[in-house]
Residue frames relative to the residue before (quaternion, step in Angstrom):
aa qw qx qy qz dx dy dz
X 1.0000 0.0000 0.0000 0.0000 0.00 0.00 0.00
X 0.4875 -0.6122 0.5204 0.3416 3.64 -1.06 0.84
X 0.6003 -0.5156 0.4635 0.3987 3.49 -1.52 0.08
X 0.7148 0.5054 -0.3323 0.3509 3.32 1.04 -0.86
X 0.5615 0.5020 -0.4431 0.4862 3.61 1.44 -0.16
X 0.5019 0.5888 -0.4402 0.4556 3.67 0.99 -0.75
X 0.6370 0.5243 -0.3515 0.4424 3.82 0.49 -1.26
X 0.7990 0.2354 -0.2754 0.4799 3.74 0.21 -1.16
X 0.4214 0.6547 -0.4941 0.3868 3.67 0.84 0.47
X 0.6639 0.4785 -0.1208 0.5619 3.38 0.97 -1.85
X 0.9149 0.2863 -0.2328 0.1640 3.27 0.79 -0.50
X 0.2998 0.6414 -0.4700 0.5270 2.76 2.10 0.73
X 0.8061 0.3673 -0.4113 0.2147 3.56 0.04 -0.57
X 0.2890 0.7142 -0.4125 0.4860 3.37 2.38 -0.22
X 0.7795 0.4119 -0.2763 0.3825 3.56 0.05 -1.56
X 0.4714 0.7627 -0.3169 0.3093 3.83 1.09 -0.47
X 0.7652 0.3611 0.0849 0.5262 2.89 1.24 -1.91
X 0.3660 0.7435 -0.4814 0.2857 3.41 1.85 -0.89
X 0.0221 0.6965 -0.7160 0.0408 3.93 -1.56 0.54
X 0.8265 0.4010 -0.2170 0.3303 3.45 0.74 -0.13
X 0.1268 0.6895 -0.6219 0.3489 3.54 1.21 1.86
X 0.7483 0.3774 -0.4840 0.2518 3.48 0.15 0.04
X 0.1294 0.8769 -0.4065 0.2214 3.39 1.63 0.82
X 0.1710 -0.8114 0.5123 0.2234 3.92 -0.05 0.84
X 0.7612 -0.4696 0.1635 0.4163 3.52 -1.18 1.07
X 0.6886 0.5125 -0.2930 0.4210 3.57 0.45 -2.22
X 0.5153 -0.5681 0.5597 0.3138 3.30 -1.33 0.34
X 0.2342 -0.7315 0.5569 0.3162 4.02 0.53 1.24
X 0.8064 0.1818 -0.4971 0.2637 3.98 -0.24 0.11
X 0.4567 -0.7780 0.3107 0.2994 3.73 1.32 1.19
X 0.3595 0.7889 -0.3758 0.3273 3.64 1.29 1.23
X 0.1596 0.8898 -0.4024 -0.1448 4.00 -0.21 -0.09
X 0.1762 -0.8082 0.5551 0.0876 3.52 0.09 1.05
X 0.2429 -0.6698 0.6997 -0.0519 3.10 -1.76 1.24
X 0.0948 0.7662 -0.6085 0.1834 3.38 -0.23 2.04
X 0.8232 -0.3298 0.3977 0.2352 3.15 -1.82 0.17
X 0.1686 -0.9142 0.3069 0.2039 3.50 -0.46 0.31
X 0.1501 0.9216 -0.2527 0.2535 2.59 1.95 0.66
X 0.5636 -0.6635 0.3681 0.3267 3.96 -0.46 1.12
X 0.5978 0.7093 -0.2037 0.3130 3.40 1.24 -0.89
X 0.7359 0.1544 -0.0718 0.6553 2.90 1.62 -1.18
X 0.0690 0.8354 -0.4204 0.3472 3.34 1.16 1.97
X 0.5323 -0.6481 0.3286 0.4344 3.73 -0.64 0.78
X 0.6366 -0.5132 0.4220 0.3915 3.90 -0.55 0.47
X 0.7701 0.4494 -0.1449 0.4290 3.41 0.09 -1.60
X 0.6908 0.5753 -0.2675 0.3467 3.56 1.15 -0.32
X 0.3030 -0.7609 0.3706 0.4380 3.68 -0.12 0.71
X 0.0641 -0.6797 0.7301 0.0305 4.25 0.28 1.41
X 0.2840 -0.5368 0.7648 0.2151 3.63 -1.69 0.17
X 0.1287 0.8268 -0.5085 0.2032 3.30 -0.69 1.27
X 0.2011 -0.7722 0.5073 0.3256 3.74 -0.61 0.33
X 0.6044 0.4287 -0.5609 0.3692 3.67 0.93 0.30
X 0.7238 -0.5142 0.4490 0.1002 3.03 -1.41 0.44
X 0.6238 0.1455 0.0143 0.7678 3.73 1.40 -1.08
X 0.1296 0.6562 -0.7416 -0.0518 3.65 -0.41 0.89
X 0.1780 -0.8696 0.4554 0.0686 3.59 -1.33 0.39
X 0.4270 -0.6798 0.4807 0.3527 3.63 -0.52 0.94
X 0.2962 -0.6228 0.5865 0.4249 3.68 -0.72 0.93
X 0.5157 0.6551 -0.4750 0.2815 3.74 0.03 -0.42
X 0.7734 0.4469 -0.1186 0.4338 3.06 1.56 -1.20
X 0.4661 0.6772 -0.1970 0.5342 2.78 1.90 -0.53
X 0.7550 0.2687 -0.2166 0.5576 3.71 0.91 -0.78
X 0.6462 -0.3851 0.4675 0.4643 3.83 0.53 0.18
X 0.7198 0.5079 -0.3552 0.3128 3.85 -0.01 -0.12
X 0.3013 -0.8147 0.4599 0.1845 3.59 -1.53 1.17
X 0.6826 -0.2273 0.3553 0.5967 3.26 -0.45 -0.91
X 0.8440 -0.1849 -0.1805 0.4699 3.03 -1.28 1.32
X 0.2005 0.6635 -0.6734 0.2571 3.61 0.20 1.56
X 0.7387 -0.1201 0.2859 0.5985 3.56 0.55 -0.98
X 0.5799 -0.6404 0.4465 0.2329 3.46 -1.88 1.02
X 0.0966 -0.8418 0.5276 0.0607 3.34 -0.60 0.56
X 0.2949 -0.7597 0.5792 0.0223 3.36 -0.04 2.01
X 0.0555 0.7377 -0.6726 -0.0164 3.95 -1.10 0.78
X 0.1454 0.7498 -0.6445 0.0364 3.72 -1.32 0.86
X 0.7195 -0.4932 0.2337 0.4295 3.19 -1.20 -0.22
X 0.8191 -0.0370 -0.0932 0.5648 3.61 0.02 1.50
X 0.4694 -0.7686 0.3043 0.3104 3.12 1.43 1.08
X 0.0235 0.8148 -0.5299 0.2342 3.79 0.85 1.14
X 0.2604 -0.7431 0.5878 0.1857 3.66 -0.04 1.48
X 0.7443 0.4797 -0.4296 0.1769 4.02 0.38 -0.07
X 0.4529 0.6282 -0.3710 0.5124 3.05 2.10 -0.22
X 0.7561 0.4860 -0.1879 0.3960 3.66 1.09 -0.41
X 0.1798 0.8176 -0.5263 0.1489 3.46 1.72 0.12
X 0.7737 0.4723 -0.1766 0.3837 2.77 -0.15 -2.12
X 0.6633 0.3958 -0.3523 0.5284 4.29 0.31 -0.59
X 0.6022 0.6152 -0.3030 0.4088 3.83 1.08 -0.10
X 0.7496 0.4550 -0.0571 0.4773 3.01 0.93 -0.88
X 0.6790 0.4538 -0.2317 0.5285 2.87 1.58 -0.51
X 0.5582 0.5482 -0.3068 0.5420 3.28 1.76 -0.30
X 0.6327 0.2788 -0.3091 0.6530 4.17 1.19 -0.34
X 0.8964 -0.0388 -0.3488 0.2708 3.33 -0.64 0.28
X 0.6636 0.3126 -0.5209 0.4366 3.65 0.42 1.33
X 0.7196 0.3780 -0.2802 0.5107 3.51 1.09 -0.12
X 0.7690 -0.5506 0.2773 0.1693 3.63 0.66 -0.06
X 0.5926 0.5084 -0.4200 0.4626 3.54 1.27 -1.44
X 0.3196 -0.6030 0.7207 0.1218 2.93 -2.01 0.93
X 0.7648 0.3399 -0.2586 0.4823 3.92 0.61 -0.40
X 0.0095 -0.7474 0.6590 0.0838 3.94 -1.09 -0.08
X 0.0750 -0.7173 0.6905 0.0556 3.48 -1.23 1.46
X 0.0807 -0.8276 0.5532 0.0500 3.21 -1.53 0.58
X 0.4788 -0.7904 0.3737 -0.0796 2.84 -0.38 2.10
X 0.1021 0.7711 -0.6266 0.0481 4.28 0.35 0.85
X 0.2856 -0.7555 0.5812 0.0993 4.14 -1.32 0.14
X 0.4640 -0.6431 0.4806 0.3743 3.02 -1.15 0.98
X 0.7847 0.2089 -0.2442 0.5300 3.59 -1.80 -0.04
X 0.1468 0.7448 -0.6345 0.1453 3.71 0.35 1.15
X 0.4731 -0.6370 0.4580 0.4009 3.65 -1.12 0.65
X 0.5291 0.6277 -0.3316 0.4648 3.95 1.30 -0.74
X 0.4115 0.6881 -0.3259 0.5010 3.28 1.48 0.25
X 0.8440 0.1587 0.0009 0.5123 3.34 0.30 -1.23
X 0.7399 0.1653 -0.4278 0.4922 3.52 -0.06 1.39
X 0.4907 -0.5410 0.6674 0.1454 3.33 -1.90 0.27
X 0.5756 -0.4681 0.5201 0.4232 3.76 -1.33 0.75
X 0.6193 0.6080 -0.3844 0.3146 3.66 0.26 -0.73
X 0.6927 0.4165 -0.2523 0.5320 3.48 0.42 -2.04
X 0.6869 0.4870 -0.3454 0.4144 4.19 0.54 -0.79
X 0.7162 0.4531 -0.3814 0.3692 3.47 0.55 -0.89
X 0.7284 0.2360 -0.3339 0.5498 3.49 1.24 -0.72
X 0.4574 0.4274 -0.6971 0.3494 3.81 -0.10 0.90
X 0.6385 0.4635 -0.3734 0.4880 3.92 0.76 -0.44
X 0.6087 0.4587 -0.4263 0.4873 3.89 0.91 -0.34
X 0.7217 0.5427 -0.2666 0.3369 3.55 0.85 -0.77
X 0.6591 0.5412 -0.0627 0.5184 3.18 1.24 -1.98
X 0.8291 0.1080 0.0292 0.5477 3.81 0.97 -1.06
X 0.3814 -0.7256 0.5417 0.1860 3.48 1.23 0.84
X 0.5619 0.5972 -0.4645 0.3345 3.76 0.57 1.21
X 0.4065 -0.6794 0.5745 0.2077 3.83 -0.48 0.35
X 0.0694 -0.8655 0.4910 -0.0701 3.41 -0.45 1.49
X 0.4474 0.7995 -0.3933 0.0776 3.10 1.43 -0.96
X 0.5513 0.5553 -0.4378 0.4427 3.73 1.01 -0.78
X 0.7325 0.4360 -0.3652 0.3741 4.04 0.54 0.21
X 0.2981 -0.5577 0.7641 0.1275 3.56 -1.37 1.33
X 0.3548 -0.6436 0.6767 -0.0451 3.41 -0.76 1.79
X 0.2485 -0.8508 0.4236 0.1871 3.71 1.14 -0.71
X 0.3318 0.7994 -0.4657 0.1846 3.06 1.37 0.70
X 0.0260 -0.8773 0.4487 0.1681 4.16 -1.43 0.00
X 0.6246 -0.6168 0.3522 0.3247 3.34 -1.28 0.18
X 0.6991 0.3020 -0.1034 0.6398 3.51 1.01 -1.23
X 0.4311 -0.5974 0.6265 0.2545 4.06 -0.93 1.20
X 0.9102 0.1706 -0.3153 0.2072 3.50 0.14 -1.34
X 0.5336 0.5213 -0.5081 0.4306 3.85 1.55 0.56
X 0.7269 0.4053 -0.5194 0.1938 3.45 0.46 0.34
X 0.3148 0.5631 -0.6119 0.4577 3.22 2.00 0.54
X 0.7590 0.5014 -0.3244 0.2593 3.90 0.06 -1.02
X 0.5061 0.3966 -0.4845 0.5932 3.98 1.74 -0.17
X 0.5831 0.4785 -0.5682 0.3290 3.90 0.28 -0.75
X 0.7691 0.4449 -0.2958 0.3507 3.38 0.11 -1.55
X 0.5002 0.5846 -0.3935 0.5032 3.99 1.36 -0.22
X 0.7537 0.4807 -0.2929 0.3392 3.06 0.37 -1.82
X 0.5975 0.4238 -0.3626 0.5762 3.69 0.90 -1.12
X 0.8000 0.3167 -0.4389 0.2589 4.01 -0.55 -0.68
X 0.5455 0.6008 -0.3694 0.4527 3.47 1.75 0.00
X 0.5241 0.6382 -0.4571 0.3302 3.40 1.03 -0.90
X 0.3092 -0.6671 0.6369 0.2316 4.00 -1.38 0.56
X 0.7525 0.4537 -0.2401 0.4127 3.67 1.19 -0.16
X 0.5295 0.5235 -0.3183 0.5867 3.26 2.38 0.96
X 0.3983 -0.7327 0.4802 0.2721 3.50 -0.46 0.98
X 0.4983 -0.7117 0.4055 0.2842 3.34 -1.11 1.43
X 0.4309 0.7128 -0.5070 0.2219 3.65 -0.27 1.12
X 0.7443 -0.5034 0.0634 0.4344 3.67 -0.98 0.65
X 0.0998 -0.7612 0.6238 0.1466 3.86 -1.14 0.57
X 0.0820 -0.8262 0.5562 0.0352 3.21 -0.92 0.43
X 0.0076 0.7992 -0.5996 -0.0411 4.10 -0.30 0.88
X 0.3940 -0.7123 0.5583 -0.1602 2.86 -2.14 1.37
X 0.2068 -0.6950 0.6804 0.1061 3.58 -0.79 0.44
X 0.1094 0.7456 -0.6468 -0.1168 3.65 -0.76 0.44
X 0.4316 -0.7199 0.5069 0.1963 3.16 -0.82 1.18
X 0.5743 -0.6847 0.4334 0.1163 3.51 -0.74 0.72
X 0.6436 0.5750 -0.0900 0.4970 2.71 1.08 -1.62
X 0.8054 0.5049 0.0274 0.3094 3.38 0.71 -1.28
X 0.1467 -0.6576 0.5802 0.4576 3.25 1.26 -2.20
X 0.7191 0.5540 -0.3469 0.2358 3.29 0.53 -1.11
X 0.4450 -0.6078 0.5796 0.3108 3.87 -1.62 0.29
X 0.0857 -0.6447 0.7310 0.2068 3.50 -1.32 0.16
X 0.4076 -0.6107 0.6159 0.2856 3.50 -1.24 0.65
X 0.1159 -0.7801 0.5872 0.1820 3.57 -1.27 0.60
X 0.1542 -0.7876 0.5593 0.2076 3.60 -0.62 0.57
């Protein structure tokens, strides 16, 4: 069976039980986290193929339900790949605060723009080079450029950020200062 038949399986019996359409747009705790999109930290209930064992929803991970707050995901939860969903979350949706959530053993770990641009020149005979893939070396400075990059930005409302490490291994966050 495809995944996508597995999906509308899982998700008829979700929609059965579903109680929470009268959910109002804004995110009622006016918050938007920018995480990783990594399978690991995948909703439980979903059928994710994974080799951890506990994948977690960061949503779940921070205490939050459905329509608490927006939850932006990319590869290695890079707040610049997420401008544009940011902005659209402060000035048409409300959030006044933005957390950003990176992971240990992160796959944005283990490569360089380089080694990627030329597996896509090779693999897809295409010329990427005009892309920042946004990959890094150190987990906890690229929580500390995100959380820069976003309190520098002039097209981010000045209001509180806060950046994380979640630890796979663990569940747990580490605050990064």
């Amino acid at each position: 069976m495809s995944v996508a038949k597995e999906f509308e399986t899982a998700n008829a019996k979700y929609a059965a039980s579903f109680t929470k359409g009268d959910l109002q747009l804004p995110p009622q705790r006016k918050v938007a986290v920018v995480a990783c999109m990594d399978a690991r930290l995948g909703t439980p209930q979903t059928p994710t193929v994974t080799t951890n064992t506990n994948p977690i929803d960061p949503a779940r991970a921070l205490g939050l339900e459905e329509g608490d707050a927006h939850v932006i995901r990319n590869a290695g939860g890079r707040v610049s790949d997420t401008l544009r969903s940011i902005i659209i979350s402060q000035q048409l949706l409300g959030t006044r605060e933005i957390i950003i959530v990176h992971h240990t053993n992160c796959g944005m770990l283990t490569f360089t723009d380089e080694v990627l641009r030329a597996k896509v020149r090779r693999e897809l005979g295409q010329n990427v080079d005009h892309f920042a893939f946004l990959p890094f070396g150190d987990l906890e400075e690229s929580v500390r450029d995100d959380v820069r990059f976003v309190k520098d930005s002039p097209l981010v409302l000045d209001v509180p950020v806060t950046g994380y490490v979640y630890e796979v291994e663990t569940g747990k966050i580490v605050k990064i200062d």
